[in-house]
C-alpha positions in Angstrom: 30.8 6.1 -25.9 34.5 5.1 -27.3 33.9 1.5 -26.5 30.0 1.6 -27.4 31.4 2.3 -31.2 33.4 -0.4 -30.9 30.6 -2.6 -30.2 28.7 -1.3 -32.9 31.5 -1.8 -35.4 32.1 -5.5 -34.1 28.6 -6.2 -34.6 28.4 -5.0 -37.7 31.7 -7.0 -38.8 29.9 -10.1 -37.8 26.5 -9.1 -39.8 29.5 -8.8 -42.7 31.2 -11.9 -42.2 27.5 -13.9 -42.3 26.9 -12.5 -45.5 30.3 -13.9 -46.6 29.6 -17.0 -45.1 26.2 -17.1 -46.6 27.7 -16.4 -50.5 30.1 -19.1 -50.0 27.2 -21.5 -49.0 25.7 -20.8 -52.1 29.0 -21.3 -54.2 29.3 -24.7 -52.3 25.9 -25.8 -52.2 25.5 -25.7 -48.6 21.7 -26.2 -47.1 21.7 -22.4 -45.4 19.5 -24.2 -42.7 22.1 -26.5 -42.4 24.9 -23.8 -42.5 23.0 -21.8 -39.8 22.6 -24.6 -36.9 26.3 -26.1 -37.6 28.7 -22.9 -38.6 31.6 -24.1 -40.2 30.8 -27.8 -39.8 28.4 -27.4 -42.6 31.3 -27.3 -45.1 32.8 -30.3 -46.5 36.2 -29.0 -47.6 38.4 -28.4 -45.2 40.1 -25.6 -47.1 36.6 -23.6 -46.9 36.5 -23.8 -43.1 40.0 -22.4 -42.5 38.7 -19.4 -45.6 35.1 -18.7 -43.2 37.6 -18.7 -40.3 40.2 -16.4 -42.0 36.7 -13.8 -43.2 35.2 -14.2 -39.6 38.7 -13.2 -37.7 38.9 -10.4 -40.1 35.6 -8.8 -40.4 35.3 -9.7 -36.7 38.2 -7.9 -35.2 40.7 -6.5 -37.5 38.5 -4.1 -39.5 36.3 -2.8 -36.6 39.9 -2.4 -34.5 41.0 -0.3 -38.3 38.1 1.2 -38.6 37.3 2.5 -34.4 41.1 3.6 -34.9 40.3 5.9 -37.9 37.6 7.1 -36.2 39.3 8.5 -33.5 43.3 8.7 -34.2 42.3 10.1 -37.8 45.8 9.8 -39.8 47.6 8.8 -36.6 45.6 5.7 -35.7 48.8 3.1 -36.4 50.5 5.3 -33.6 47.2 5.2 -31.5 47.5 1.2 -31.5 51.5 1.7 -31.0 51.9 -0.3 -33.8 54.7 2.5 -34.8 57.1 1.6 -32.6 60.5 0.0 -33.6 61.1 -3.2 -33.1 62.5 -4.3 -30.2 64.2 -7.9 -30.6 65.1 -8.1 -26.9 61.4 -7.3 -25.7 60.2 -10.2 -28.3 62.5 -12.7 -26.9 61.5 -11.7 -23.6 58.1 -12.0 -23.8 58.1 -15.1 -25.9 60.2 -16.3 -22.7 58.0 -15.1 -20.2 55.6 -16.9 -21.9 57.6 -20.1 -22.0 58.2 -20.3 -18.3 54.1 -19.7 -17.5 53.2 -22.4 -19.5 53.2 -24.4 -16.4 51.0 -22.0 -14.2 48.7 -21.8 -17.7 48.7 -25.8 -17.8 47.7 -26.4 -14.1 44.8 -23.5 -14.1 43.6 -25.9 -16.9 43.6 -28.5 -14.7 41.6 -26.9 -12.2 39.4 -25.7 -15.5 38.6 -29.8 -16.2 37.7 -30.1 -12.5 34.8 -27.6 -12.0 31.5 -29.0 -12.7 30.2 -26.9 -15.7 26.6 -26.5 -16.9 25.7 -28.9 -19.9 25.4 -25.9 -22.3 28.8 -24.5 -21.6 29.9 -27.9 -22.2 27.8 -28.3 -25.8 29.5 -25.5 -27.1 32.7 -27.0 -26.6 32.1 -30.3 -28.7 31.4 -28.3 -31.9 34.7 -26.0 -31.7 36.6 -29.1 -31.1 35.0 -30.8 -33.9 35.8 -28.2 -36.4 39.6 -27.5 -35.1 40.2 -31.4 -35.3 38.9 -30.7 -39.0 41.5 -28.3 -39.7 44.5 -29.4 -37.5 44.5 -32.3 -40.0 47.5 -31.4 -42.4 48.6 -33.8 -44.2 50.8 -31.5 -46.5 53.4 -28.3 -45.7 50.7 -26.0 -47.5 47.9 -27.2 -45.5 50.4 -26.4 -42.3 51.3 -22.4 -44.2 47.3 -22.5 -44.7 46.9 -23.0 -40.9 49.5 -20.6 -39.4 48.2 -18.0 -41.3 44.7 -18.5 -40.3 45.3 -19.9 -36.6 48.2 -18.0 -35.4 49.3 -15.0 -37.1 46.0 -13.3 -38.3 44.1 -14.2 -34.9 47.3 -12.9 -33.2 46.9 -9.6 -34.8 43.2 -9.2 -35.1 42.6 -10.0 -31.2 45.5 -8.1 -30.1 44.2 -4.8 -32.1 40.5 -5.5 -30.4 41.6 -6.6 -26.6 44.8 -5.0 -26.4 45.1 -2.0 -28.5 41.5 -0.4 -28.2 40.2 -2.3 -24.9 42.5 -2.8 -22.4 43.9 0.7 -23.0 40.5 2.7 -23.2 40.0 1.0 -19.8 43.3 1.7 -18.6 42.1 5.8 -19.6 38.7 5.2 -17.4 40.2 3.4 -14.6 43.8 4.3 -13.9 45.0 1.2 -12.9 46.6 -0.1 -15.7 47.0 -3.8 -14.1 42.6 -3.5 -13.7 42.4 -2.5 -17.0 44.7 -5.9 -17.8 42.6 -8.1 -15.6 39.2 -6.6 -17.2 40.5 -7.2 -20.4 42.1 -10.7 -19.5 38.6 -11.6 -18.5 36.8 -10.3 -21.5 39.1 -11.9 -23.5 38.7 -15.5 -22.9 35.0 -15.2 -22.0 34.0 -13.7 -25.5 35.9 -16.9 -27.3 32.7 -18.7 -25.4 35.1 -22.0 -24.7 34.8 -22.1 -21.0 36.2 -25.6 -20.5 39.6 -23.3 -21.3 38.6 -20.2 -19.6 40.9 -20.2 -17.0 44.6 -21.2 -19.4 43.4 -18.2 -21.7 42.6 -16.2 -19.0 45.9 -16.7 -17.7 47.1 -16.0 -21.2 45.6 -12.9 -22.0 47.3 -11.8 -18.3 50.4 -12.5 -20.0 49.7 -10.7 -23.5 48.3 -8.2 -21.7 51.2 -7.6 -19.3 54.1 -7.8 -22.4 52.2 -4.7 -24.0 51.8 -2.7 -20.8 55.5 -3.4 -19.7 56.6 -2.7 -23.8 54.4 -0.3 -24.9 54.3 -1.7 -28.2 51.3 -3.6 -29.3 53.6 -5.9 -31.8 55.5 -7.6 -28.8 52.0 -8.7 -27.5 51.1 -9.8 -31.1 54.1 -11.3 -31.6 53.9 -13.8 -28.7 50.3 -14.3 -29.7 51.2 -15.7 -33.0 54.0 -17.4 -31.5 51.4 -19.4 -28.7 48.8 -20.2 -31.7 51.7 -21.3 -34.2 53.5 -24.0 -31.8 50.4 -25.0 -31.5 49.9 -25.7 -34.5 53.4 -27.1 -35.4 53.5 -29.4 -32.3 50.0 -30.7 -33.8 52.0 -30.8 -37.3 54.6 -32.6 -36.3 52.7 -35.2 -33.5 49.0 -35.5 -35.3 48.3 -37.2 -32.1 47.7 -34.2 -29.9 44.6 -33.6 -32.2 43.1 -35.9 -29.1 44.5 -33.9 -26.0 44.2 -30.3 -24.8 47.2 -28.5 -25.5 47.4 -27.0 -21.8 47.3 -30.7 -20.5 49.8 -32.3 -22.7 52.7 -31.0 -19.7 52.4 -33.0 -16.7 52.6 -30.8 -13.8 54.7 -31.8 -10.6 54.9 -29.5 -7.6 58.3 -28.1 -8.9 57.5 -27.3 -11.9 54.9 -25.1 -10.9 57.2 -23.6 -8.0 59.9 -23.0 -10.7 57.5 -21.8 -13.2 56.2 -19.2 -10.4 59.4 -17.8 -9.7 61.1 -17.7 -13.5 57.5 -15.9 -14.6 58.6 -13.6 -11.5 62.0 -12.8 -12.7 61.1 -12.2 -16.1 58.2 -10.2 -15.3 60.3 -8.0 -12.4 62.8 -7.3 -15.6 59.9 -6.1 -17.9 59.2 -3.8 -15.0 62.5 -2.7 -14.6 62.7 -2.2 -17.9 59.7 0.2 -18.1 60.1 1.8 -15.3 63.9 3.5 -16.5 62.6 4.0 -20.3 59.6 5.9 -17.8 62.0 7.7 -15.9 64.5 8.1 -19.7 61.1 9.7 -21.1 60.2 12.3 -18.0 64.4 13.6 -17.9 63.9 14.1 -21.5 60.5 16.3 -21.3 62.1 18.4 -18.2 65.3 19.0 -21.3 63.2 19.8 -23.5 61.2 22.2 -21.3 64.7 23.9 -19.5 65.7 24.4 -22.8 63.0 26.5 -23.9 63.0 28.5 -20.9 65.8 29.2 -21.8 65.8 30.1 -25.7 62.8 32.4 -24.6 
């Protein structure tokens, strides 16, 4: 029922975000025929794409996630999205490294992405979200560059993380039990519902790892941290070498054998020191509650 209200709310942030994108067509003097068929594409500035983009991540994902956490955390919902945690500087440069040393395994699962024969429809989706991020990923000035981390990298990062992280992988986590499932379920939900599937399997692999740095943290910032951070170098590297606007992102690293050995075992390390991490602020956390409880045996 939890996650059926979710749905509900997502689909009705979507009927919001057309209306939006329906006004600003009429502003702009879009055909609304037009606007319908080709999305984004319709518009001619540049600047109104990344604005339907900023509305659509919003409406889309961070005011359902706001509003299904009011709904059922009441006052409490930022610590029912463990957004109130403090912020732990070693945990973000942890997972921003543990995300550094996958990029390998990410880059060679996209390789075997570009090898799988894919139906033509799958593949016609792909030509017009290409299109329209070549549109934007043109900056020719640092604002246009501000413009696009914003909208790219840090609101996506937090919107998405609230929606797959926050409310769905740990509502499954409730129903399942098995919190690395829940991650897997989510993982999979996660890149199938951004409909790109000539990148399913590199975002797969990265909502693994997002997915994995909030489980091991228990802090939903770490995870949306290190999504911001994957959008934003992104975006920079595109900043800096406009060229890249012509390659996937996932195949610009060529991928030798070793690499992907190395890459294997440093994602191991890293990952076996989140766990130990976890597991002693686990056992910190039970010592404490048995305290706590002695102690008021005790006073009673």
């Amino acid at each position: 029922m939890r996650l059926f209200v979710l749905f509900v709310l997502i689909m009705t942030g979507l009927f919001l975000g057309f209306v939006l994108m329906v006004g600003m067509a009429i502003v702009s003097g879009a055909n609304l025929s037009d606007l319908i068929s080709e999305g984004a594409l319709k518009f001619d500035s540049t600047m109104m794409i990344r604005l339907m983009l900023l509305i659509n991540h919003v409406t889309m994902f961070m005011l359902p996630a706001i509003a299904w956490s009011v709904i059922y955390y009441k006052k409490a919902w930022l610590s029912g999205l463990d957004l109130n945690r403090s912020f732990n500087w070693r945990y973000l440069v942890g997972g921003i490294g543990f995300l550094i040393v996958a990029y390998p395994i990410v880059s060679k699962s996209y390789e075997f992405n570009q090898s799988l024969d894919l139906p033509s429809w799958m593949s016609s989706m792909e030509s017009q979200t290409e299109e329209m991020l070549k549109k934007i990923l043109t900056m020719e000035t640092p604002l246009a560059l501000l413009v696009n981390l914003i909208v790219i990298a840090i609101i996506p990062g937090m919107g998405e993380e609230l929606i797959f992280r926050g409310i769905l992988q740990k509502e499954l986590y409730k129903t399942i039990s098995n919190p690395y499932v829940a991650i897997v379920i989510a993982s999979l939900l996660f890149s199938a519902l951004h409909f790109q599937f000539e990148g399913f399997l590199p975002r797969f692999f990265l909502g693994l790892i997002l997915g994995l740095i909030y489980y091991w943290t228990g802090s939903l910032w770490m995870s949306i941290c290190v999504h911001a951070f994957n959008n934003g170098l992104q975006v920079l590297l595109t900043y800096l070498n406009p060229e890249m606007m012509d390659q996937d992102f996932e195949s610009t690293i060529p991928i030798k054998w070793y690499a992907l050995l190395g890459s294997i075992i440093l994602t191991g390390i890293v990952g076996y020191w989140f766990y130990i991490q976890k597991r002693d602020t686990d056992r910190l956390s039970i010592d404490l509650a048995k305290a706590t409880s002695q102690n008021l045996h005790q006073d009673e």
